[in-house]
C-alpha positions as a Markdown table, in Angstrom:
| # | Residue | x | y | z |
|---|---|---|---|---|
| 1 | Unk | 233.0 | 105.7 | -2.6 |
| 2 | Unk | 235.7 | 103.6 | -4.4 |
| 3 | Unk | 237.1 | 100.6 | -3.2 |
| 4 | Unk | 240.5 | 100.0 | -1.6 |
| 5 | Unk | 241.4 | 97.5 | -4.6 |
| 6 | Unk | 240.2 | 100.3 | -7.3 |
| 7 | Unk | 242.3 | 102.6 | -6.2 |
| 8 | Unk | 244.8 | 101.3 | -4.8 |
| 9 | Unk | 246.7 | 100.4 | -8.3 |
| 10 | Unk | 246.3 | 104.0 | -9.5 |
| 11 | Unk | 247.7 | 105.1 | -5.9 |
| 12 | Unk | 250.6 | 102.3 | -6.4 |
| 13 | Unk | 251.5 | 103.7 | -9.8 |
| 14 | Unk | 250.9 | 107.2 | -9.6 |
| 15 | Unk | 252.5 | 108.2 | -5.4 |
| 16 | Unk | 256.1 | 106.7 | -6.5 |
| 17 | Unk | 256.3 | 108.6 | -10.0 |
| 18 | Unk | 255.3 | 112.0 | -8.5 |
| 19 | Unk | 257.4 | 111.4 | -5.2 |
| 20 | Unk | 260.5 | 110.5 | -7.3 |
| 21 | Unk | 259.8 | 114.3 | -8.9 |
| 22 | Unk | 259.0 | 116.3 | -5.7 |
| 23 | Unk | 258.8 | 114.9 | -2.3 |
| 24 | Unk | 255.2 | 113.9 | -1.3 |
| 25 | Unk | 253.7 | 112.7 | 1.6 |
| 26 | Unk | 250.2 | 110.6 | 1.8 |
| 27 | Unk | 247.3 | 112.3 | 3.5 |
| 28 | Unk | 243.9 | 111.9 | 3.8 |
| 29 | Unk | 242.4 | 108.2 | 4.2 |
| 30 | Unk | 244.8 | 106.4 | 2.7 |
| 31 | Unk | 247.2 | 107.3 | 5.5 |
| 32 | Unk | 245.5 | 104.6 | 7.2 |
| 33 | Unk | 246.0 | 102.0 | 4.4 |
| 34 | Unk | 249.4 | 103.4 | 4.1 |
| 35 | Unk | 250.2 | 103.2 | 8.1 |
| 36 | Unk | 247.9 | 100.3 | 9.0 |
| 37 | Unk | 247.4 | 98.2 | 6.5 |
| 38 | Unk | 243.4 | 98.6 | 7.0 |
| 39 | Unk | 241.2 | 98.1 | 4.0 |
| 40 | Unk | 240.1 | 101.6 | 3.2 |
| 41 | Unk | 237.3 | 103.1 | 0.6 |
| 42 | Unk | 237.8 | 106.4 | -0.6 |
| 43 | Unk | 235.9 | 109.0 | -2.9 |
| 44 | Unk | 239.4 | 109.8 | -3.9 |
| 45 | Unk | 243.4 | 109.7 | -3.5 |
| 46 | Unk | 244.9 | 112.5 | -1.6 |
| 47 | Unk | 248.3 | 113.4 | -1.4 |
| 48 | Unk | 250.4 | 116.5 | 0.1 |
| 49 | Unk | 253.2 | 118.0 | -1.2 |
| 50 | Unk | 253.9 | 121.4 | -0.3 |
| 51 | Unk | 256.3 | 122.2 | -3.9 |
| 52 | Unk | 254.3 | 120.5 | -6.6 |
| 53 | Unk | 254.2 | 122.0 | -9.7 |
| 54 | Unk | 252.1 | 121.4 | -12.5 |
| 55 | Unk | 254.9 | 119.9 | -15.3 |
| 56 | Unk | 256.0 | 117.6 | -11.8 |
| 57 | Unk | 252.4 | 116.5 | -12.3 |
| 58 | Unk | 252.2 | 116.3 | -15.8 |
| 59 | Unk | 255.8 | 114.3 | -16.0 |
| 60 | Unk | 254.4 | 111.7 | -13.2 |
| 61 | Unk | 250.8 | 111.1 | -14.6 |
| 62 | Unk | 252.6 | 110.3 | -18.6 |
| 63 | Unk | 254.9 | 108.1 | -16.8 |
| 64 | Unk | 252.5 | 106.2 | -14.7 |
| 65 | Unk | 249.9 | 106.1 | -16.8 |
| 66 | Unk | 251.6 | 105.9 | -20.3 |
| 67 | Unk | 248.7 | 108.6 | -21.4 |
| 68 | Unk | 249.6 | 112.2 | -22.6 |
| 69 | Unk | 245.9 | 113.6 | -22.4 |
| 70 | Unk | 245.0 | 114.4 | -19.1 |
| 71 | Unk | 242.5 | 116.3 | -17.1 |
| 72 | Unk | 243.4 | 118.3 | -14.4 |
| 73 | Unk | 241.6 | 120.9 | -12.3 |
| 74 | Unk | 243.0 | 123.7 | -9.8 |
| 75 | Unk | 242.0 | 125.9 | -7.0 |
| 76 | Unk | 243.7 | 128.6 | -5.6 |
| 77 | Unk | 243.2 | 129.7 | -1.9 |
| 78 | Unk | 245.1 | 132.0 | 0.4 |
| 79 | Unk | 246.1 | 128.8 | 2.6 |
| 80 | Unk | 247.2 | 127.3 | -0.7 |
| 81 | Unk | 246.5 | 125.4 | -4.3 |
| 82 | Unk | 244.9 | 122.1 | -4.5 |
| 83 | Unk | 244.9 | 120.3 | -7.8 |
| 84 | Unk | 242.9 | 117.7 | -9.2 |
| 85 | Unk | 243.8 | 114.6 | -11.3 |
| 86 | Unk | 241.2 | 113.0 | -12.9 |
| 87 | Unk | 243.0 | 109.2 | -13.4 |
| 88 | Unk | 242.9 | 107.8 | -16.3 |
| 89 | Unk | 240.9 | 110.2 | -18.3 |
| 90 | Unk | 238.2 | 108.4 | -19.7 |
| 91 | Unk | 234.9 | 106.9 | -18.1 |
| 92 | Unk | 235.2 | 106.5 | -13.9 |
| 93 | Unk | 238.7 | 108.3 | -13.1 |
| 94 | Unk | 239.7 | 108.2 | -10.2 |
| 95 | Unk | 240.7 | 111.7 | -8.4 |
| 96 | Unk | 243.8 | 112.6 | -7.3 |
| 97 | Unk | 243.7 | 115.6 | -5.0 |
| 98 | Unk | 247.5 | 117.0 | -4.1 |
| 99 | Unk | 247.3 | 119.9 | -1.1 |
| 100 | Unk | 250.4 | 121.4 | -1.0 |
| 101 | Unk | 249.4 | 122.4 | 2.6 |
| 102 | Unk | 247.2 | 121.1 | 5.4 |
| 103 | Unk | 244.5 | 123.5 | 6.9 |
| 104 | Unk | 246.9 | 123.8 | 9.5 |
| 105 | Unk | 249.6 | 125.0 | 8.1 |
| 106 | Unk | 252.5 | 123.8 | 6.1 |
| 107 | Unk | 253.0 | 120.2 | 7.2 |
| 108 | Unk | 257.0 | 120.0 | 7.6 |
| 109 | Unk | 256.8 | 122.7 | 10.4 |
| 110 | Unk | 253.4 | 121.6 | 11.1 |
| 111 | Unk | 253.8 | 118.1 | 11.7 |
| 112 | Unk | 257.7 | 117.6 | 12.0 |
| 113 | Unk | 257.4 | 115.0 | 14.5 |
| 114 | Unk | 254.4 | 113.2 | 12.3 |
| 115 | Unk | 256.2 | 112.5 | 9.4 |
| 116 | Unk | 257.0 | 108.7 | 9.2 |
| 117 | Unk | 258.4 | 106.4 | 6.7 |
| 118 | Unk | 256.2 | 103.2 | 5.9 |
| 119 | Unk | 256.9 | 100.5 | 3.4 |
| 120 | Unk | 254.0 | 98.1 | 2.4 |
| 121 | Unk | 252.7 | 96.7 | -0.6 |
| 122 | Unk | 256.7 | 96.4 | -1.7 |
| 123 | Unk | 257.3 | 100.5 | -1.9 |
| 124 | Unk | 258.1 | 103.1 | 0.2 |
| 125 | Unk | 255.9 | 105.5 | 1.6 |
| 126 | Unk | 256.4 | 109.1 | 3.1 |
| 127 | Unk | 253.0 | 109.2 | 4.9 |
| 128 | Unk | 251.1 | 111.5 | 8.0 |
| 129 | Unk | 250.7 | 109.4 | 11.4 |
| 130 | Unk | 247.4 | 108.4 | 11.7 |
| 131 | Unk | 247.8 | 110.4 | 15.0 |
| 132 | Unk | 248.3 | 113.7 | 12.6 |
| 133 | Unk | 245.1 | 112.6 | 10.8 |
| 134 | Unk | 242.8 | 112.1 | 13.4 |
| 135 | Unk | 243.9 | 116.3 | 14.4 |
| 136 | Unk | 242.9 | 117.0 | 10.9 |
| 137 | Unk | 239.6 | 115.5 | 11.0 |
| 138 | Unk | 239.0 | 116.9 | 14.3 |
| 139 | Unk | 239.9 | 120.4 | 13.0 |
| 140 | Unk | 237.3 | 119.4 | 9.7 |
| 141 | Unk | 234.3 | 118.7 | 12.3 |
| 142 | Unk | 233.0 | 115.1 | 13.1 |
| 143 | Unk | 231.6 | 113.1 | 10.0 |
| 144 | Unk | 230.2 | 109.9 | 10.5 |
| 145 | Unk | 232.6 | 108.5 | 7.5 |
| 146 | Unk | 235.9 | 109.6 | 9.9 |
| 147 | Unk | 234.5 | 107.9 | 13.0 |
| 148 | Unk | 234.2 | 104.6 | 11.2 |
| 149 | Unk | 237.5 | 104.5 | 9.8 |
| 150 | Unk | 238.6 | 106.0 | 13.3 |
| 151 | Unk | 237.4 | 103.0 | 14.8 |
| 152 | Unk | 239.1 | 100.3 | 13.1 |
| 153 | Unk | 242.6 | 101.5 | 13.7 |
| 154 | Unk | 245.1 | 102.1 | 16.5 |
| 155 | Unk | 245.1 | 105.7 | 17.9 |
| 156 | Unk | 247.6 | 107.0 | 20.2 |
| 157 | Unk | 244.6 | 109.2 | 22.1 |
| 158 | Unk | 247.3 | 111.1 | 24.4 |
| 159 | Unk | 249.3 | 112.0 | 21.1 |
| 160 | Unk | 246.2 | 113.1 | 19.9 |
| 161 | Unk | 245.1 | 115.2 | 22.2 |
| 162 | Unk | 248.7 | 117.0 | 22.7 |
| 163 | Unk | 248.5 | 117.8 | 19.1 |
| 164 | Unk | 245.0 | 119.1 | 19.5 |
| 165 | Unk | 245.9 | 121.2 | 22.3 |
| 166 | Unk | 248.4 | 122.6 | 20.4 |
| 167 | Unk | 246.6 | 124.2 | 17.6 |
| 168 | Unk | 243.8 | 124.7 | 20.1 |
| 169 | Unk | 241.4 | 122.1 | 19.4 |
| 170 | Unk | 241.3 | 120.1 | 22.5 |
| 171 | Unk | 237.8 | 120.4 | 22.4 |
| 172 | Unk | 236.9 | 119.5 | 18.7 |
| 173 | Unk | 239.5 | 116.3 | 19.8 |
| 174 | Unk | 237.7 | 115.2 | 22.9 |
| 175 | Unk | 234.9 | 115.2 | 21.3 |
| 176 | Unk | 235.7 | 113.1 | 18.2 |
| 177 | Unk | 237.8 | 110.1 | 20.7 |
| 178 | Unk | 234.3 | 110.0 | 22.5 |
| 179 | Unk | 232.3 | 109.4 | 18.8 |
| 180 | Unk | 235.1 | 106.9 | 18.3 |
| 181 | Unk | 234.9 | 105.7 | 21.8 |
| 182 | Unk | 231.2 | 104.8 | 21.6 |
| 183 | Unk | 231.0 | 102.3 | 19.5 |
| 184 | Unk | 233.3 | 100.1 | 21.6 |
């Protein structure tokens, strides 16, 4: 795990310089920092955007970064390509994993109603609810690591559990809120 104030500069420098390329939205933990303002720590930065391309990548890492040389790994599913960033390249990059779709499906028909705009830290964010989230970590299966950041925030349970309901996961949902429930 990395600390919120080691990568939070590369997230700072890196999210505006790709968004200014193709839109991109902030996903995984950092929609928390992003939507909250919570101190998160992260193995990694993820991001989402559904019509990345490689050069968008490429163009947005040499311009944040001021490097050329870059490492950059990619897996290709049916549900979709995820590409790792290894920022800076040299000794303890940070990751950059960009989904350009959620496991449930492509988030701007997905999530229409999830989609928020968020400034903080002077910048503009296009970032997930954290009400999105918490459907995406109940769809991933409880981990002890999402029940503790789950805990520290705000939740809109009802939202929640709409959402849940809707891609049928009441259950998986129910369950989590009482893991995060618990410890109150």
């Amino acid at each position: 795990m990395r600390e919120m104030s080691d990568w939070l500069p590369v997230f700072l420098s890196f999210y505006p310089a790709l968004h200014a390329r193709v839109p991109t939205i902030v996903y995984g933990s950092q929609i928390i920092a992003v939507t909250q303002g919570v101190d998160v720590s992260s193995k990694d930065i993820d991001l989402l955007s559904p019509n990345v391309t490689l050069s968008a990548i490429e163009e947005a890492y040499a311009e944040s970064s001021g490097r050329e040389e870059m490492r950059i790994e990619l897996i290709k599913s049916r549900r979709g390509h995820i590409f790792t960033l290894y920022y800076p390249s040299g000794e303890r990059p940070i990751p950059i994993e960009i989904f350009t779709t959620t496991p449930l499906g492509d988030p701007l028909s997905v999530f229409p109603d999830h989609i928020v705009e968020v400034s903080r830290w002077g910048k503009s964010f296009i970032s997930l609810t954290v009400e999105a989230y918490t459907v995406l970590e109940a769809a991933r299966g409880i981990r002890p690591i999402s029940v503790e950041r789950l805990r520290r925030i705000k939740i809109e349970w009802g939202e929640v559990e709409r959402l849940g309901e809707r891609f049928g996961l009441r259950e998986e949902v129910l369950r989590l809120k009482k893991e995060v429930e618990m410890g109150y």
